[in-house]
C-alpha positions as CSV (number, residue, x, y, z in Angstrom):
1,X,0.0,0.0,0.0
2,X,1.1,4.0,-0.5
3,X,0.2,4.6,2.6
4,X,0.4,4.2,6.2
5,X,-1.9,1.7,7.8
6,X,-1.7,4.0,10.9
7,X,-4.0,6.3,8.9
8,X,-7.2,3.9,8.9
9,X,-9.4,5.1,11.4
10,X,-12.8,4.4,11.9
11,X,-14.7,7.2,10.0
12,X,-17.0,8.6,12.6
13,X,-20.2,7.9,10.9
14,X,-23.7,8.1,12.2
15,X,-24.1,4.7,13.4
16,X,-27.4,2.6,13.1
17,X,-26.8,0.3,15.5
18,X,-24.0,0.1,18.5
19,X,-22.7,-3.0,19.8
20,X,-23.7,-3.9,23.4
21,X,-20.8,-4.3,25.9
22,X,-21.6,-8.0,26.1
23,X,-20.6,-8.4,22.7
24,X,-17.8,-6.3,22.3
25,X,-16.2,-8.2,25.1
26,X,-16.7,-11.2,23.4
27,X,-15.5,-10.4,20.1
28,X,-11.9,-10.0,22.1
29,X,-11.9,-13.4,23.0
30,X,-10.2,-16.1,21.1
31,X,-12.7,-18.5,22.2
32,X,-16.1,-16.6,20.6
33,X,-14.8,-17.0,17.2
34,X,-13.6,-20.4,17.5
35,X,-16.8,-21.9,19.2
36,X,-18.8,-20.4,16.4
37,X,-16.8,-21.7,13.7
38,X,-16.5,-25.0,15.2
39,X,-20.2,-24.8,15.5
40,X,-20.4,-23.4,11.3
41,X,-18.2,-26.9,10.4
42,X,-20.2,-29.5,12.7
43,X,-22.9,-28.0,11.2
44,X,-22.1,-28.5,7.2
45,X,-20.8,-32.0,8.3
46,X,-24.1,-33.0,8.4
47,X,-25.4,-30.8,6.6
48,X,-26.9,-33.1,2.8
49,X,-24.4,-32.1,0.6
50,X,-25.7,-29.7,-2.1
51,X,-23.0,-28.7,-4.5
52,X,-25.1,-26.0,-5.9
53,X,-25.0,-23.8,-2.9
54,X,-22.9,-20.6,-3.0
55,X,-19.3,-20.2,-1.4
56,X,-19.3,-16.8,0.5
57,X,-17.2,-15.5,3.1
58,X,-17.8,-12.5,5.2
59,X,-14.6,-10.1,5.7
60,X,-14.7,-7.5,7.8
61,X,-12.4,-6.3,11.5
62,X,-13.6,-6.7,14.9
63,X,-13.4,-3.1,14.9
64,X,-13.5,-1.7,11.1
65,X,-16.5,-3.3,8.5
66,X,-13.9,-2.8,5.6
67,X,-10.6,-5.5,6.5
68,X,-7.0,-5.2,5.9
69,X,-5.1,-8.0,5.0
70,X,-4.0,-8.2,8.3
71,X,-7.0,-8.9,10.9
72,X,-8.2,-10.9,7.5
73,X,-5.0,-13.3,7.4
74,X,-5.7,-14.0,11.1
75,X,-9.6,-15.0,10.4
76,X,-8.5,-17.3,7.8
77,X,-5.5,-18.5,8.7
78,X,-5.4,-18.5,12.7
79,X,-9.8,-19.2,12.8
80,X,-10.3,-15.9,15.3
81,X,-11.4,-12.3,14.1
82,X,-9.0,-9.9,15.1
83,X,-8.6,-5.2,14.8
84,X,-7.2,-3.6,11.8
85,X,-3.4,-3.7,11.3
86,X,-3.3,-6.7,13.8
87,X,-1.9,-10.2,12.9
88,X,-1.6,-13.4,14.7
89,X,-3.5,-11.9,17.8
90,X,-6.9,-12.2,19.1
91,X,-8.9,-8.6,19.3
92,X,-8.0,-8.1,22.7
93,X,-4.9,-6.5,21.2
94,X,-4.8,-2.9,20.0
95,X,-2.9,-1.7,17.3
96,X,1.3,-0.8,18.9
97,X,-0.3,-2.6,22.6
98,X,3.0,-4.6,23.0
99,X,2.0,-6.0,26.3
100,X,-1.4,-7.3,25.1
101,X,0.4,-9.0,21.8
102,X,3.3,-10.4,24.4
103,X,0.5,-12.1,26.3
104,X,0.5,-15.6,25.5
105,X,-3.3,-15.9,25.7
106,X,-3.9,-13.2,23.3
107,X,-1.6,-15.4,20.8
108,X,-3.5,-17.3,17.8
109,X,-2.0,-20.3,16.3
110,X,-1.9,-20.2,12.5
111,X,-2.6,-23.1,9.8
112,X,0.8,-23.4,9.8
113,X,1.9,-24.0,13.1
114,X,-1.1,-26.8,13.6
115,X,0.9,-28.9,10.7
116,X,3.9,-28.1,12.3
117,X,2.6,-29.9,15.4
118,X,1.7,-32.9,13.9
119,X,5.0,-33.3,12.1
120,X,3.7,-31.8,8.6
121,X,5.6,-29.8,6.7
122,X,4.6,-26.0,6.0
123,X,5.5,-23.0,4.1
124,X,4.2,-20.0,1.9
125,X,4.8,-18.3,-1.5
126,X,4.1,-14.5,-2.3
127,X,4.8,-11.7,-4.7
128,X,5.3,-9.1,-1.5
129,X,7.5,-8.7,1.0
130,X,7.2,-11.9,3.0
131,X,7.1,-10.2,5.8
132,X,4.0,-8.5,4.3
133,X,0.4,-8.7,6.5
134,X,-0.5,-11.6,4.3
135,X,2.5,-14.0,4.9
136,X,3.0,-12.9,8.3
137,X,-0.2,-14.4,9.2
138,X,1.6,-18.0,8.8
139,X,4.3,-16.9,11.3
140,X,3.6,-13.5,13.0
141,X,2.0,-12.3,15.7
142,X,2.2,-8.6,16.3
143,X,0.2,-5.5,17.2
144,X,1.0,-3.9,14.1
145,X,1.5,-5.1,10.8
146,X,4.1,-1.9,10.2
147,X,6.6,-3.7,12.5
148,X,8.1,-5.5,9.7
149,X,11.8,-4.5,10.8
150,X,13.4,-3.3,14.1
151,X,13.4,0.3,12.4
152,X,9.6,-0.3,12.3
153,X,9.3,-0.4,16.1
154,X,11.4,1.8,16.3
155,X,9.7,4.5,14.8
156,X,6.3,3.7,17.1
157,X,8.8,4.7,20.2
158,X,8.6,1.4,21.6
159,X,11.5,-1.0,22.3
160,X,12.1,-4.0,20.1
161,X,13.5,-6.4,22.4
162,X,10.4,-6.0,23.7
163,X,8.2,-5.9,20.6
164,X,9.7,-8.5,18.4
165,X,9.3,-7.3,14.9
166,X,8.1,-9.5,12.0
167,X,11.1,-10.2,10.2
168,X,13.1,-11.3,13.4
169,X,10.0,-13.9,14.6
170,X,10.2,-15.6,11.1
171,X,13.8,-16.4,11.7
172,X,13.2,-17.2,15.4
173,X,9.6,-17.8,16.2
174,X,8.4,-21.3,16.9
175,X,6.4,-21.2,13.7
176,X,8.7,-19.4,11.4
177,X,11.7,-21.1,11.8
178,X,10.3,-24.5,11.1
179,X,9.3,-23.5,7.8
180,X,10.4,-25.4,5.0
181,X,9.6,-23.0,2.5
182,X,9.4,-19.1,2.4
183,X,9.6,-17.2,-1.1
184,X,9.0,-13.8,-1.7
185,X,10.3,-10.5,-1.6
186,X,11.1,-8.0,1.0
187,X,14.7,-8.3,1.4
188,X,16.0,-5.3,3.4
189,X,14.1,-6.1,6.5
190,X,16.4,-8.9,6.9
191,X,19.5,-6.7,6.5
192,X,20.9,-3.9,8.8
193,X,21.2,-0.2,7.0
194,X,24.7,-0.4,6.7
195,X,24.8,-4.0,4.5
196,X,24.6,-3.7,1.0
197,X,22.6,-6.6,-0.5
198,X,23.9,-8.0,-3.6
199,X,21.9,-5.2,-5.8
200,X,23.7,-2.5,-4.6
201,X,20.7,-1.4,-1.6
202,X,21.0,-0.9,1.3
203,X,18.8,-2.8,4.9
204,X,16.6,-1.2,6.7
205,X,17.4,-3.2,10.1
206,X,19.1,-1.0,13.3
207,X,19.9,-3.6,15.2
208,X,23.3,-4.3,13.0
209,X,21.8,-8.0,13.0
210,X,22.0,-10.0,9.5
211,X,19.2,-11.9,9.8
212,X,19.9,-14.2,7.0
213,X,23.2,-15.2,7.6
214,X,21.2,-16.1,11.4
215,X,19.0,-17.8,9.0
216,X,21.7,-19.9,7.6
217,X,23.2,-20.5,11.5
218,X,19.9,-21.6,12.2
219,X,19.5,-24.3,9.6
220,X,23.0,-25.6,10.3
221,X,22.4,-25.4,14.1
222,X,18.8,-27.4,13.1
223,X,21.1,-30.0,10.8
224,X,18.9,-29.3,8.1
225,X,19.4,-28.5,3.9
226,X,18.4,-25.1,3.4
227,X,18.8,-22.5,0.2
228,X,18.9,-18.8,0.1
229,X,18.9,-17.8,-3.4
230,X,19.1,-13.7,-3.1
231,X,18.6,-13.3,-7.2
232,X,16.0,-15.8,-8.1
233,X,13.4,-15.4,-4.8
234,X,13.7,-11.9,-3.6
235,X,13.7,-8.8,-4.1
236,X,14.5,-5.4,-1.4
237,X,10.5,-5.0,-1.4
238,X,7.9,-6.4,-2.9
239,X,8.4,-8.8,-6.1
240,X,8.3,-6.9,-9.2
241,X,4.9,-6.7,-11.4
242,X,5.0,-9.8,-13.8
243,X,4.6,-7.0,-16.5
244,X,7.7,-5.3,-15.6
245,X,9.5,-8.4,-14.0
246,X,13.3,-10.1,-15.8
247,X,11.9,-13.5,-16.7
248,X,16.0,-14.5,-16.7
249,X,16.4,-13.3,-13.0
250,X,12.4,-13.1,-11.1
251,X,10.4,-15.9,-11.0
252,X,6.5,-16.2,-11.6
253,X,4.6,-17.2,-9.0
254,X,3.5,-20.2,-11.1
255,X,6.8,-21.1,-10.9
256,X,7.5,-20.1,-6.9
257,X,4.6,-22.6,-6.6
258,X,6.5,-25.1,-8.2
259,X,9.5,-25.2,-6.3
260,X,7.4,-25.0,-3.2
261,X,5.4,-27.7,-3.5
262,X,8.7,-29.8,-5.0
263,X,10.4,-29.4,-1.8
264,X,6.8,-29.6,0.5
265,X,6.2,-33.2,-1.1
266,X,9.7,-35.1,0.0
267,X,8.3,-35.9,3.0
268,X,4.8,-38.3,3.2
269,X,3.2,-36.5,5.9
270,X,1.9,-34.0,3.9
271,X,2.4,-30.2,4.0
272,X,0.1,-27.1,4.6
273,X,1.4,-24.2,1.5
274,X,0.1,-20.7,1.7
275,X,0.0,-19.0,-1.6
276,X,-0.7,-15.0,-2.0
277,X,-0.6,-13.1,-5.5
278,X,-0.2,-10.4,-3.3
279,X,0.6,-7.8,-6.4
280,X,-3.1,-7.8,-7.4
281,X,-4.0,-5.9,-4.4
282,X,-0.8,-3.7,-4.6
283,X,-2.1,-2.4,-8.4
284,X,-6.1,-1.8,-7.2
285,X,-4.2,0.4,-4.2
286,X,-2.8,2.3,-7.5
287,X,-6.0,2.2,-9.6
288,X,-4.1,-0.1,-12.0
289,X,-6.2,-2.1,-13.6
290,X,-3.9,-3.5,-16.2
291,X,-1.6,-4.9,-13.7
292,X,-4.1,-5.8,-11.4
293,X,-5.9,-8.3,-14.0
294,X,-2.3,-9.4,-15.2
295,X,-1.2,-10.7,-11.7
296,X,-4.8,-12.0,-11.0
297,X,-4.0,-14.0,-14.6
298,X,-0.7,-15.1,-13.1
299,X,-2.6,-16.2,-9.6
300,X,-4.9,-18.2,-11.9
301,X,-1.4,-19.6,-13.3
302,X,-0.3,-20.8,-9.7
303,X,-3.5,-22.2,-9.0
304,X,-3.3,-24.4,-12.2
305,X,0.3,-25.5,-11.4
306,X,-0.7,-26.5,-8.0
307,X,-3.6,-28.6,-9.2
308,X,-1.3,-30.5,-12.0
309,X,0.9,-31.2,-9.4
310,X,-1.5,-32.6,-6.6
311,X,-4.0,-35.6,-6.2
312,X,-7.1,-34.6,-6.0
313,X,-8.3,-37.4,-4.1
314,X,-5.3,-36.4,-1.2
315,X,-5.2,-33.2,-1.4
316,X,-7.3,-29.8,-0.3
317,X,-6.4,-26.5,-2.3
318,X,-8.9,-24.2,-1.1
319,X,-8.8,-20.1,-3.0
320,X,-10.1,-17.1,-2.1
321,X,-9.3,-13.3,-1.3
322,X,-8.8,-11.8,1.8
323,X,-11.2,-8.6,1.4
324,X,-12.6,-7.2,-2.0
325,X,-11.7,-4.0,-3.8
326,X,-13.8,-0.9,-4.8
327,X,-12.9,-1.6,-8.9
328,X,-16.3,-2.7,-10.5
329,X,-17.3,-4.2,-14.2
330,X,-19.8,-2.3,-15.5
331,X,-22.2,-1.8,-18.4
332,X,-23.8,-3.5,-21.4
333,X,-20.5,-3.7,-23.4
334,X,-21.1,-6.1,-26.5
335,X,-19.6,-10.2,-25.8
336,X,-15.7,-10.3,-26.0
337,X,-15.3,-6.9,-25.7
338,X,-11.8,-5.5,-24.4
339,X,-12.7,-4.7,-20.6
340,X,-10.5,-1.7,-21.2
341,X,-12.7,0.1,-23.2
342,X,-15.5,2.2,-23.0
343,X,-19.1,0.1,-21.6
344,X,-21.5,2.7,-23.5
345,X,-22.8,6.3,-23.5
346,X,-23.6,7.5,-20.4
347,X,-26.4,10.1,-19.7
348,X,-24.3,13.6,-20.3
349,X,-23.6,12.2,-23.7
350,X,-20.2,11.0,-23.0
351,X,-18.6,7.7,-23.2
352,X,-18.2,5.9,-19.9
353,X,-15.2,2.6,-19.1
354,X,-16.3,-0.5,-18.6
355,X,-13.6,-0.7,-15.0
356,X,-13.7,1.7,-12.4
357,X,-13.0,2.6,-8.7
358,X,-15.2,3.9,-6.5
359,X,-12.3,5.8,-5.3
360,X,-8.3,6.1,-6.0
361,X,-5.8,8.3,-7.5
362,X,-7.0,7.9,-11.2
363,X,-9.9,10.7,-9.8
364,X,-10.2,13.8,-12.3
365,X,-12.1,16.9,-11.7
366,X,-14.4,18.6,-14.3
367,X,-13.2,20.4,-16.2
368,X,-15.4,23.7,-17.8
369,X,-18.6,21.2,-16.6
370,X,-17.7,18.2,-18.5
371,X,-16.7,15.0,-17.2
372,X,-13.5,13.5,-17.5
373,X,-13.5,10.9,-20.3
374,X,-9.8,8.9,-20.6
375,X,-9.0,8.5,-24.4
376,X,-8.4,4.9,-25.9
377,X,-4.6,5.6,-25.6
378,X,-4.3,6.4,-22.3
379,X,-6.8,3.1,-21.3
380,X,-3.9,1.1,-23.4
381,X,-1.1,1.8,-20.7
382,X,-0.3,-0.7,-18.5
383,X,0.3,2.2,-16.1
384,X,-3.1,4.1,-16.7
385,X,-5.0,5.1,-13.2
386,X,-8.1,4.1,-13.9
387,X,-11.4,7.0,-13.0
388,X,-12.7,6.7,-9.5
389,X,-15.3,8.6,-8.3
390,X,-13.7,10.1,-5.4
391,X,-10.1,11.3,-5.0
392,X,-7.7,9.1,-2.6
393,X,-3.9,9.2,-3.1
394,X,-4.5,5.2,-2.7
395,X,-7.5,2.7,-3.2
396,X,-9.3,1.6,-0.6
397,X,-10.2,-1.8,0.2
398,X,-14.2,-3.2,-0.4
399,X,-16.6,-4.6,2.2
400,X,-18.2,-7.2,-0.2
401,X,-18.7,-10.9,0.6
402,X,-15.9,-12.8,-1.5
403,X,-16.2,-15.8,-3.3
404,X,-14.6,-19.4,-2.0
405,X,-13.6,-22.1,-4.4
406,X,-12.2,-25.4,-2.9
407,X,-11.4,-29.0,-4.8
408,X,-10.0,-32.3,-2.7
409,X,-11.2,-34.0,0.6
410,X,-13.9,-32.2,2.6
411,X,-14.6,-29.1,0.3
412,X,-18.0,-29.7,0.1
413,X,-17.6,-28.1,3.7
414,X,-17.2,-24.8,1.9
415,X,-20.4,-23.9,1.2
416,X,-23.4,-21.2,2.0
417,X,-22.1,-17.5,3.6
418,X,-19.8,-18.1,6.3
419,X,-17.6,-16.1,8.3
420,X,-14.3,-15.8,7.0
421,X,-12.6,-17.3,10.1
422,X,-14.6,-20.6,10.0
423,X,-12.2,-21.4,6.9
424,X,-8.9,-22.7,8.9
425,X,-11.2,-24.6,10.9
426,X,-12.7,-26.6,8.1
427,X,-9.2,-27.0,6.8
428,X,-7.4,-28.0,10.0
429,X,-10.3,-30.5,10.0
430,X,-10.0,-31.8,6.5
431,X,-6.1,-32.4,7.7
432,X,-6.9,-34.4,10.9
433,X,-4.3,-31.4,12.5
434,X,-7.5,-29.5,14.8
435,X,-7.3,-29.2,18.6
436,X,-11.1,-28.7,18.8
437,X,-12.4,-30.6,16.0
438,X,-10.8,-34.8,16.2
439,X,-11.1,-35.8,12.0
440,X,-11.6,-39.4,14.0
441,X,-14.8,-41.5,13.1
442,X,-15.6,-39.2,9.9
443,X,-15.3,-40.7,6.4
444,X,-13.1,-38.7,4.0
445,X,-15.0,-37.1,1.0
446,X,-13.8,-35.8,-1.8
């Protein structure tokens, strides 16, 4: 994102209803969401299986309707709903409350570290930083999603031997350093500021700690193979956009996905793998539309590779989205028309696109009354901002319900509206690796 996620804050609307205190103090425990989703999966278990019902989710904050990708990567991949700008903690933690995300019981336990416990291997894949609110839902759990680095902390006022920051628990957390796999970008929070990485920039750590040559102690210390491959897997921030990637130098994601799941099948436990085309979401931020649909085409991509390389009978691949955007697909364009083009005349007797964004940095004002109108050039740059209807320096995320789509054993559990933290749960069950839900007794279904 352009911005600072310490700039969300609840716009003081008038409200239509307020929660009671009852349930505002029990959306802070761990235990509210998980008893409800627990209840959501025994109740699709026997529920007659309809394939014809509609996946869903819900995605919103315990305090915000709108999420973030970081209070949404702990519904769906710790099972509790947490605030904005929060990861791996339950909602009893405010955003920068170090001593509420130090307190053990305010701790969720991802996907990730439920393999983990049953000897499964683990890992994820993403085109950001992987230290990003996405992938730091595997690993993470922090009170703000900005504490990527030391430096991070840092900058809140607030001590980081006290506040572990992101990059340092997925070297040294219990989850993160049992990963098997972890590709992405996001270099230089691994890196003090006065280490050059091998492209000539600079780290952002002030700590003076190398963090992957700690890594590499790690693995050796562990007495296991490990790989860091600086000019194939990462980058100093996010991945490049596939558009303007070196296919000689950057991977795909497709092809991240590959060498994931490669290395995640050597062992016949099974593995849990966490893939993000995180880059879509980056592009809407921009009002890029172009590279937004690209890197959704290159998600599609992954999500083919992992499918030729899985048994469907064996395995779960479950895909969704975190939260939705404010881009929409409108108007009567004819069949097969290019979506970046103009949908039809609209009623000042102009010609009005078929994308837009409900708000974003691609807003124009009138000019001498008339309404902006981009020309078929400028819709033919990859780089165009497309027109939103209010002006933001960056996108904003969308409130609508998202769509699930799940193949393999179990995934007829995904089906009606459902809260987006009930989704770990039906996985964790699918993968005999739940606490609260014993796989025992059940008869696997595909």
């Amino acid at each position: 994102m352009s911005f600072s996620d310490d700039e969300i804050q609840p716009f003081p609307n008038i409200r239509v209803r307020e929660r009671s205190l009852r349930e505002v103090e029990a959306e802070i425990e761990k235990d509210f969401w998980k008893k409800n989703a627990i209840k959501a999966v025994k109740d699709r278990l026997y529920r007659k299986i309809n394939q014809s019902i509609s996946q869903r989710k819900l995605t919103y904050c315990v305090d915000h309707q709108t999420a973030d990708s970081a209070c949404s990567a702990t519904a769906y991949l710790g099972g509790v709903k947490a605030n904005l700008g929060t990861i791996g903690v339950t909602a009893a933690v405010n955003k920068k409350n170090c001593t509420a995300m130090n307190n053990a019981e305010n701790r969720v336990d991802s996907l990730a570290t439920l393999f983990q416990r049953k000897g499964k291997r683990s890992g994820f894949v993403t085109t950001t930083r992987v230290t990003h609110a996405s992938p730091a839902g595997v690993y993470a759990h922090t009170a703000n999603r900005q504490w990527e680095s030391d430096t991070g902390v840092l900058k809140s006022g607030l001590d980081p031997s006290i506040c572990e920051d992101i990059a340092h628990q997925l070297i040294f957390g219990d989850t993160g350093r049992n990963l098997q796999v972890a590709l992405g970008g996001g270099r230089k929070n691994f890196l003090p500021t006065d280490v050059i990485d091998e492209e000539g920039n600079p780290g952002k750590r002030s700590d003076h700690v190398n963090l992957i040559e700690e890594w590499k102690k790690k693995k050796e210390e562990m007495g296991v193979k490990y790989q860091y491959v600086w000019n194939r897997l990462f980058e100093p921030g996010h991945m490049k956009y596939n558009v303007d990637r070196n296919k000689d130098t950057e991977p795909s994601l497709e092809e991240m996905t590959e060498a994931a799941i490669k290395v995640l099948q050597t062992g016949d436990e099974g593995f849990f793998l966490f893939v993000e085309g995180g880059r879509i979401d980056t592009a809407h931020h921009d009002s890029w539309a172009h590279k937004a649909l690209d890197e959704t085409a290159e998600f599609s991509k992954a999500v083919q590779k992992a499918i030729d390389m899985t048994d469907e009978r064996n395995t779960l691949i479950v895909v969704t989205s975190d939260h939705a955007h404010t881009m929409s697909y409108a108007g009567y364009a004819q069949r097969g028309s290019n979506v970046f083009g103009y949908a039809g005349m609209a009623s000042d007797a102009n010609l009005y696109t078929i994308l837009n964004y409900a708000n974003g940095p691609g807003y124009k004002p009138m000019l001498e009354g008339e309404r902006y109108v981009p020309s078929t050039e400028e819709m033919n740059e990859v780089g165009f901002k497309w027109p939103s209807t209010s002006p933001l320096k960056s996108e904003t995320h969308g409130a609508d319900d998202v769509g699930i789509f799940a193949r393999g054993p179990w995934s007829h559990l995904f089906t009606g509206v459902m809260e987006e933290n009930v989704i770990p749960h039906i996985i964790a069950f699918a993968a005999c690796v739940s606490d609260e839900l014993p796989c025992e007794g059940y008869t696997k279904e595909a």
